[in-house]
TIPASE-34934 format. One line per field, with one value per residue (C-alpha): x, y, z; chain; residue number from 1. Coordinates in Angstrom, 1 decimal. Layout:
BEGIN
x = (X_...) .
y = (Y_...) .
z = (Z_...) .
chaine = (A_...) .
num = (NUM_...) .
This chain:
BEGIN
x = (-171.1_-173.4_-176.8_-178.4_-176.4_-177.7_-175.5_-176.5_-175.2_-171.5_-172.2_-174.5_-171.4_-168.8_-170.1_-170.9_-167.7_-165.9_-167.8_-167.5_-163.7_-163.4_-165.2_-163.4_-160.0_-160.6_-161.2_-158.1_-155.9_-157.1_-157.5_-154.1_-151.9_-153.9_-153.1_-149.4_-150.5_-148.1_-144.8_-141.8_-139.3_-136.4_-133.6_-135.6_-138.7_-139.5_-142.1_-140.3_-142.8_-145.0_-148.1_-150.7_-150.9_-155.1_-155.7_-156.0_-158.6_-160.6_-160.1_-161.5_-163.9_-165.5_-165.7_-167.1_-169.9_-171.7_-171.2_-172.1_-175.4_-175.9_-175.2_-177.8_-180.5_-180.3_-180.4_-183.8_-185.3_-184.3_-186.2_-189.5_-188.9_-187.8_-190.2_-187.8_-190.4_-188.9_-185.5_-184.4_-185.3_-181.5_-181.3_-184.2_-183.3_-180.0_-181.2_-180.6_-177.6_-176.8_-177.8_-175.7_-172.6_-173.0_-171.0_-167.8_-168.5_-168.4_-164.9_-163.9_-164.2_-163.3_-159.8_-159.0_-159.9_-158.1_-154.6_-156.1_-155.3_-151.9_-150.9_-152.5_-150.3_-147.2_-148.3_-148.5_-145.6_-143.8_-143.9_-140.8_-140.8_-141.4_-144.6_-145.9_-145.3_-146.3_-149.7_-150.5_-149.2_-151.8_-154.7_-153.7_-153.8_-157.0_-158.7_-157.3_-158.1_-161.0_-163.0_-161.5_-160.6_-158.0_-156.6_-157.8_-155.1_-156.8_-154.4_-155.9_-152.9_-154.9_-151.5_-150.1_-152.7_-153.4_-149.5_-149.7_-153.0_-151.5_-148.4_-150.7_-152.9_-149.2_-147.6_-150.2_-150.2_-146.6_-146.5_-149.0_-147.8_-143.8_-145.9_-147.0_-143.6_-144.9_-148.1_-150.8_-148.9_-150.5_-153.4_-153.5_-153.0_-154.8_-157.9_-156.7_-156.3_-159.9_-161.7_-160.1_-160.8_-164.5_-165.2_-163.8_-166.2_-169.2_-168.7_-168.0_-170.6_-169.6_-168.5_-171.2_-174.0_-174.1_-174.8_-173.2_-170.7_-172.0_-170.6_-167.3_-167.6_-169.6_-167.0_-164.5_-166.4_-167.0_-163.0_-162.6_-164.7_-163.0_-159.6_-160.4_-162.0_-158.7_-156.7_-157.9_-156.6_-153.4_-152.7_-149.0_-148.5_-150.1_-151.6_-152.7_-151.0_-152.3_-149.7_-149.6_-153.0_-154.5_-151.8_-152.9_-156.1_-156.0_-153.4_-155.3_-159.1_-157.7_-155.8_-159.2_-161.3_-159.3_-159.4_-163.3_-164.3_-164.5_-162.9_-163.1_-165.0_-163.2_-165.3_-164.5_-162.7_-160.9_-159.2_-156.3_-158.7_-157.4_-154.3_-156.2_-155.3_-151.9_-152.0_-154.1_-151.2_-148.0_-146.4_-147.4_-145.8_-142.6_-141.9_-142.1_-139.8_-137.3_-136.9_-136.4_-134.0_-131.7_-131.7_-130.4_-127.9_-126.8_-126.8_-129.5_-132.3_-135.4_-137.6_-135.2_-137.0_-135.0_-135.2_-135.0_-138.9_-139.6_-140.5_-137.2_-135.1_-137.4_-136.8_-132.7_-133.3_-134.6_-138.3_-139.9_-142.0_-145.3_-143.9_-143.0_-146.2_-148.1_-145.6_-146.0_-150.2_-149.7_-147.7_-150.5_-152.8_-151.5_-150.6_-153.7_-155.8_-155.1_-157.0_-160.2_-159.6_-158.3_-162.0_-162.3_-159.1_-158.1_-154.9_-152.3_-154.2_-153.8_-149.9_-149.6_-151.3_-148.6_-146.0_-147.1_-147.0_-143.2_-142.1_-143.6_-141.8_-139.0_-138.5_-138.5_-136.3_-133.8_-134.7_-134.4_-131.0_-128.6_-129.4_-128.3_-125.8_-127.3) .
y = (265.3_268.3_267.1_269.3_266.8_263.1_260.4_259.9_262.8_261.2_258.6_260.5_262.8_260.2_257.6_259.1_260.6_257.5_255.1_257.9_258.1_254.3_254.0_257.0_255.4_252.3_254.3_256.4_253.4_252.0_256.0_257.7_255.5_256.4_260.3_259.8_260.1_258.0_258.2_256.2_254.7_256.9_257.5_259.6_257.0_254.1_252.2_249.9_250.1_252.5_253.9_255.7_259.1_260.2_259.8_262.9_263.8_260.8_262.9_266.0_264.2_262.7_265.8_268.0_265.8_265.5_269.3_270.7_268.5_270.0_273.5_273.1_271.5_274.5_276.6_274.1_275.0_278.7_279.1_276.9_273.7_271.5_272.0_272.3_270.1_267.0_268.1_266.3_267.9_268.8_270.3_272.5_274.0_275.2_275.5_279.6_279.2_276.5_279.3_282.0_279.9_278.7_281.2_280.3_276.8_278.0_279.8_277.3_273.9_276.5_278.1_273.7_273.3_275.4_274.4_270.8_271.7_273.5_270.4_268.0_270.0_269.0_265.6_265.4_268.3_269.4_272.9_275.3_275.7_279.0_279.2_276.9_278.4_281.8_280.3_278.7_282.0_283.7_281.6_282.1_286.1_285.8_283.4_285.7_289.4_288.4_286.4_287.5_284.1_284.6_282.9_283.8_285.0_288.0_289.9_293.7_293.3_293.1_293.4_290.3_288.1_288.5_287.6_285.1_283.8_283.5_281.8_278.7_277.9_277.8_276.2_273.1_272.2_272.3_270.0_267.6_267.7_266.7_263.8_262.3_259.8_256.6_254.3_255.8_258.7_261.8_261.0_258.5_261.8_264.2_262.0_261.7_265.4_265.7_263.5_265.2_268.8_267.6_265.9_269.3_271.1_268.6_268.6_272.2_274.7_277.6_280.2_282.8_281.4_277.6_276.8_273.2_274.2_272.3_273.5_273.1_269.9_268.3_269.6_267.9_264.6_264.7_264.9_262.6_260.4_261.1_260.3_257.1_255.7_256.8_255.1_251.7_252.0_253.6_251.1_249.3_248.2_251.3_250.9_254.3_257.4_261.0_263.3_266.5_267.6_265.3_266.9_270.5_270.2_268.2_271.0_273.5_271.9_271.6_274.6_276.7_274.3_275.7_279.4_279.1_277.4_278.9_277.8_280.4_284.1_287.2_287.1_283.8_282.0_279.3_281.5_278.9_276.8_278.2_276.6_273.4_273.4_273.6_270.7_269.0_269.7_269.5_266.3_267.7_270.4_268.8_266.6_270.7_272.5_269.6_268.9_272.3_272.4_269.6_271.1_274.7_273.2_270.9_274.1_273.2_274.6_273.5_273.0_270.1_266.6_264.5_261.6_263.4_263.2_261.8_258.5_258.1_259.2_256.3_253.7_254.8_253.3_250.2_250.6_248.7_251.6_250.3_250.6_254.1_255.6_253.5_255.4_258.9_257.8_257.4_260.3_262.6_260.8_261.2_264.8_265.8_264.4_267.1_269.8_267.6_268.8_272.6_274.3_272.3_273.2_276.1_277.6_275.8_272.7_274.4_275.0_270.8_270.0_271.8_271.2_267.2_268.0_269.8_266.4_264.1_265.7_266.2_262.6_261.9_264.1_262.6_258.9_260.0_261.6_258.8_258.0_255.4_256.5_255.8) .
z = (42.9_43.5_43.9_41.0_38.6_38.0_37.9_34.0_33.1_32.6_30.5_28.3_27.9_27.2_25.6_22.6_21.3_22.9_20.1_17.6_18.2_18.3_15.0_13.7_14.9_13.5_9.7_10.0_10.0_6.9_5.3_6.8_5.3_1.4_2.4_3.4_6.9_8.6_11.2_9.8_12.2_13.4_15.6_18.0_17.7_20.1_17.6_14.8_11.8_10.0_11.8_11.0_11.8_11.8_15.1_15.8_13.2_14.9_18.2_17.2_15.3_17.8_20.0_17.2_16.2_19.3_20.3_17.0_17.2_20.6_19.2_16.9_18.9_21.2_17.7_17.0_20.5_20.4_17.2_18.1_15.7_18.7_22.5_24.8_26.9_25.2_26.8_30.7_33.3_33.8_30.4_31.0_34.3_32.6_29.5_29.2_31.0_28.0_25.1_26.1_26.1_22.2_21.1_23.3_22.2_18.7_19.1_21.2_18.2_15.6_16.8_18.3_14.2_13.1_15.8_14.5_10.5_11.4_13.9_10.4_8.0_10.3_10.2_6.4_5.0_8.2_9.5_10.6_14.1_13.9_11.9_14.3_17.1_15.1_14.8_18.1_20.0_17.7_18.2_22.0_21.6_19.9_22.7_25.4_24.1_21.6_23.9_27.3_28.6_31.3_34.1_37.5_39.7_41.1_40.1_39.0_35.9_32.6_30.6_33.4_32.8_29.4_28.9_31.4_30.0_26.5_27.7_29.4_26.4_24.0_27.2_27.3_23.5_23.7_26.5_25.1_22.2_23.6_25.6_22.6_22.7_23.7_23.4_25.0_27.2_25.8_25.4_28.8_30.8_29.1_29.6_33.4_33.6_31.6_34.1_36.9_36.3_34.9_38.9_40.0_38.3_39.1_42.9_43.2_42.0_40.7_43.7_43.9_42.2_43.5_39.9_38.5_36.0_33.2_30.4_31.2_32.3_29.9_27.0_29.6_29.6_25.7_25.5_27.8_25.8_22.6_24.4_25.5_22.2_20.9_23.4_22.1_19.2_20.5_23.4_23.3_20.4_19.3_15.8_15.7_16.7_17.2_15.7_16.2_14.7_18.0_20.6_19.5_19.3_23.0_24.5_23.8_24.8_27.8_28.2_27.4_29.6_32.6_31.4_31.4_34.6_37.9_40.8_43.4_43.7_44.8_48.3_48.9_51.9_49.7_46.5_46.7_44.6_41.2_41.6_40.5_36.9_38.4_40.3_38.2_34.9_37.2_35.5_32.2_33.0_35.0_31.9_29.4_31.7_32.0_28.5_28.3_30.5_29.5_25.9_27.0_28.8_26.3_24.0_21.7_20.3_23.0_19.8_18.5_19.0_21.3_23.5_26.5_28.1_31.4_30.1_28.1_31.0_33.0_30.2_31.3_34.2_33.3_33.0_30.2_27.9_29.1_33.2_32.0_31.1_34.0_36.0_34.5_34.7_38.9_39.2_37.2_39.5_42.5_42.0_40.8_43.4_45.6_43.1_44.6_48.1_47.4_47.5_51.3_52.8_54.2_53.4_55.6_53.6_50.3_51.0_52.4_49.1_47.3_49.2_48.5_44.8_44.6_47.3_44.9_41.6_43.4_44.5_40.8_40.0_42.5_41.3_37.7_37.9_38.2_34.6_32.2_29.7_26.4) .
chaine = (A_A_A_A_A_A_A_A_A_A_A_A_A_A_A_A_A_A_A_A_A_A_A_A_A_A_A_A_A_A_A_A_A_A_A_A_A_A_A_A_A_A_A_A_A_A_A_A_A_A_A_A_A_A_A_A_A_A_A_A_A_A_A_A_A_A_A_A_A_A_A_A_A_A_A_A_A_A_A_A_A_A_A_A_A_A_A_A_A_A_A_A_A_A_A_A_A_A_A_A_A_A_A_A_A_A_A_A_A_A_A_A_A_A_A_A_A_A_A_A_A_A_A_A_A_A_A_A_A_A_A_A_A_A_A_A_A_A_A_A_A_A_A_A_A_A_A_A_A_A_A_A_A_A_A_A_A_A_A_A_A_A_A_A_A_A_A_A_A_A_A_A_A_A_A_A_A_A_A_A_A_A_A_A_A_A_A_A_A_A_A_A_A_A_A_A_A_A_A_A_A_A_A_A_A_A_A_A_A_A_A_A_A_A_A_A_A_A_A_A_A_A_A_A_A_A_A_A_A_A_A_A_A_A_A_A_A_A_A_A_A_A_A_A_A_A_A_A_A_A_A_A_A_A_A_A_A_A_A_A_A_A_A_A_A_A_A_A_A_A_A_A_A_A_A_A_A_A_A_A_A_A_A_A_A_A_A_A_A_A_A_A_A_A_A_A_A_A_A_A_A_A_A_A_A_A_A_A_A_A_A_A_A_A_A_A_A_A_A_A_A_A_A_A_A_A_A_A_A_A_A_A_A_A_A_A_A_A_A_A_A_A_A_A_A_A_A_A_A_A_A_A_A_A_A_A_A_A_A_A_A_A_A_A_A_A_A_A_A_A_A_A_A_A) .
num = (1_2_3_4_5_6_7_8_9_10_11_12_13_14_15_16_17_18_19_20_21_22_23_24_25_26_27_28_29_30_31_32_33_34_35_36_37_38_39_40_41_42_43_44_45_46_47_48_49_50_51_52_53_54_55_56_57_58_59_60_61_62_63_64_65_66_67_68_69_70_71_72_73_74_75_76_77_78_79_80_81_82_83_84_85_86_87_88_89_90_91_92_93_94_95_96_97_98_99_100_101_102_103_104_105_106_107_108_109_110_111_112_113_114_115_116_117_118_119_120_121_122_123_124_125_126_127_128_129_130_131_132_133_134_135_136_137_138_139_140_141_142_143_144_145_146_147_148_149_150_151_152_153_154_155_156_157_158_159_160_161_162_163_164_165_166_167_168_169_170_171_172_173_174_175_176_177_178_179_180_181_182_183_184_185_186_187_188_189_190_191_192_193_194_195_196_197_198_199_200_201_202_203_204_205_206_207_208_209_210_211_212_213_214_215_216_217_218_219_220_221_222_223_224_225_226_227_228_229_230_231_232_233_234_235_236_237_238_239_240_241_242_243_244_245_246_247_248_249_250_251_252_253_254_255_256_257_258_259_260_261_262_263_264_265_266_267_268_269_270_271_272_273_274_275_276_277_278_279_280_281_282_283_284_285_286_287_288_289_290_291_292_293_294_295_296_297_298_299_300_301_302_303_304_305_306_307_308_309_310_311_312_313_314_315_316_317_318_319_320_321_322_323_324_325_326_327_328_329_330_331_332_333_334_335_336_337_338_339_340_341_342_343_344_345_346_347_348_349_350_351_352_353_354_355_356_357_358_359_360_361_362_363_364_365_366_367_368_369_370_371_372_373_374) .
């Protein structure tokens, strides 16, 4: 951790929206079921009763409470009610810093509300495809061109990377969204992929300026948080699931997170760093593209629901669902480990680092092919 950021700074991030989403978790499963909130068995399903569905209003919940008090504590200070002397030391230093990135903080829990109410409206009536789809690649356009959040690929392409840009942020609620098919796999890895970027962020400064990238990674710490109060409640036997208002509203936090932190500067030595989110999202990713894959081949639609996700083709096997996820949690792990070590590599280390990724999602690949039949 860079030495400008104090050890307490984690907890004081997580904890709270990790109670809040507890608390709020434990409210949804006595109020989803009142609201018709609730996932029946199925053909497709792996759970063998009813379950509530709200756990993704307890998710974004818990990570809009604490941020929109923050939001308007720095609204408090700005305007003389609250001395900013009563603030840590921490919180002062960056305390402008802090100010000027309220309104991307702003846009950022408003467009995750509103992918929130279209993923909720899913839950509760169903939604075409399409208008989904419609919606999410529009919220996308609007992050990108609106707000300018891009990838960094240092590629002098605005049109590239704006398409490219908008492709990631629909991409990662997707592929949340298609993980969320067992107890505790979406939201298990999005909160390994949360704490992974966030210790990213905390031990390397932002290139250029040397400044912690706070911002970033607190919002990555609050998620975390929120994830992890969830997963309580979501554990096997899940008694609470997150539907798709939760996988939106988690795909696209995180998809934004890694549009708005900084990895490596034009001038410097190790621009192989912003291939991070890549490592960090490669089983994500593996288990989107594969899916995908199996569906166009089978000559169906890649929207239809299936059973087809790299933790059913591991239950083929023989894996129970619980050594399934653990499984898919190691993988994400061990994969995105490497993302710690990019910024202090050179490139012949970048290139092992990936090559160690494609190897180790390659070896599943070849263990997962001699499938079952079902």
């Amino acid at each position: 951790m860079a030495p400008e950021v104090p050890l307490w700074f984690i907890p004081a991030a997580l904890l709270p929206s990790l109670l809040l989403s507890a608390l709020a978790g434990r409210a949804m499963r006595r109020w989803a079921p009142r609201w018709g909130l609730v996932d029946q068995p199925g053909s497709r399903k792996v759970h063998f009763k009813p379950t509530p569905l709200g756990g993704g209003i307890a998710i974004w919940l818990a990570v809009l409470l604490p941020l929109v008090t923050g939001l308007l504590l720095l609204a408090a200070i700005r305007g003389g009610v609250v001395p900013a002397g009563w603030l840590p030391r921490l919180v002062q230093v960056h305390l402008d810093g802090l100010q000027q990135q309220t309104g991307s903080l702003a846009f950022l829990l408003g467009a995750g509300t509103l992918l929130m109410l279209v993923g909720l409206t899913d839950d509760w009536r169903g939604l075409d495809w399409k208008i989904r789809l419609g919606l999410q690649v529009a919220v996308a356009a609007v992050c990108v061109f609106a707000r300018d959040w891009r990838l960094t690929l240092f590629l002098d392409v605005p049109a590239l990377t704006a398409m490219l840009s908008v492709i990631w942020i629909v991409g990662l609620i997707n592929s949340f969204n298609m993980l969320d098919n067992m107890d505790g796999l979406s939201a298990g890895i999005a909160t390994i992929v949360s704490l992974l970027l966030a210790t990213v962020l905390l031990t390397t400064p932002a290139p250029g300026t040397g400044i912690p990238q706070l911002f970033v990674a607190g919002f990555l710490l609050v998620l975390s948080g929120s994830l992890l109060g969830f997963l309580w409640h979501n554990r096997p036997v899940a008694r609470l699931f997150m539907g798709d208002a939760g996988s939106y509203f988690v795909g696209f936090s995180l998809a934004v997170a890694t549009l708005l932190a900084t990895y490596s500067g034009y001038e410097g030595e190790a621009r192989h760093a912003v291939l991070a989110p890549l490592v960090v999202m490669a089983v994500p990713l593996y288990d989107t593209v594969t899916v995908i894959w199996i569906r166009l081949r089978e000559g169906r639609s890649p929207f239809q629901a299936d059973k087809n996700h790299f933790s059913h083709r591991l239950v083929d096997l023989g894996f129970t669902n619980t050594q399934a996820v653990l499984t898919i949690y190691l993988t994400t792990l061990t994969c995105g480990l490497g993302a710690l070590l990019l910024r202090h590599v050179d490139t012949f280390g970048a290139v092992v680092i990936l090559l160690i990724v494609f190897c180790i999602l390659g070896l599943i690949a070849i263990l997962e092919s001699p499938r079952r039949p079902r």
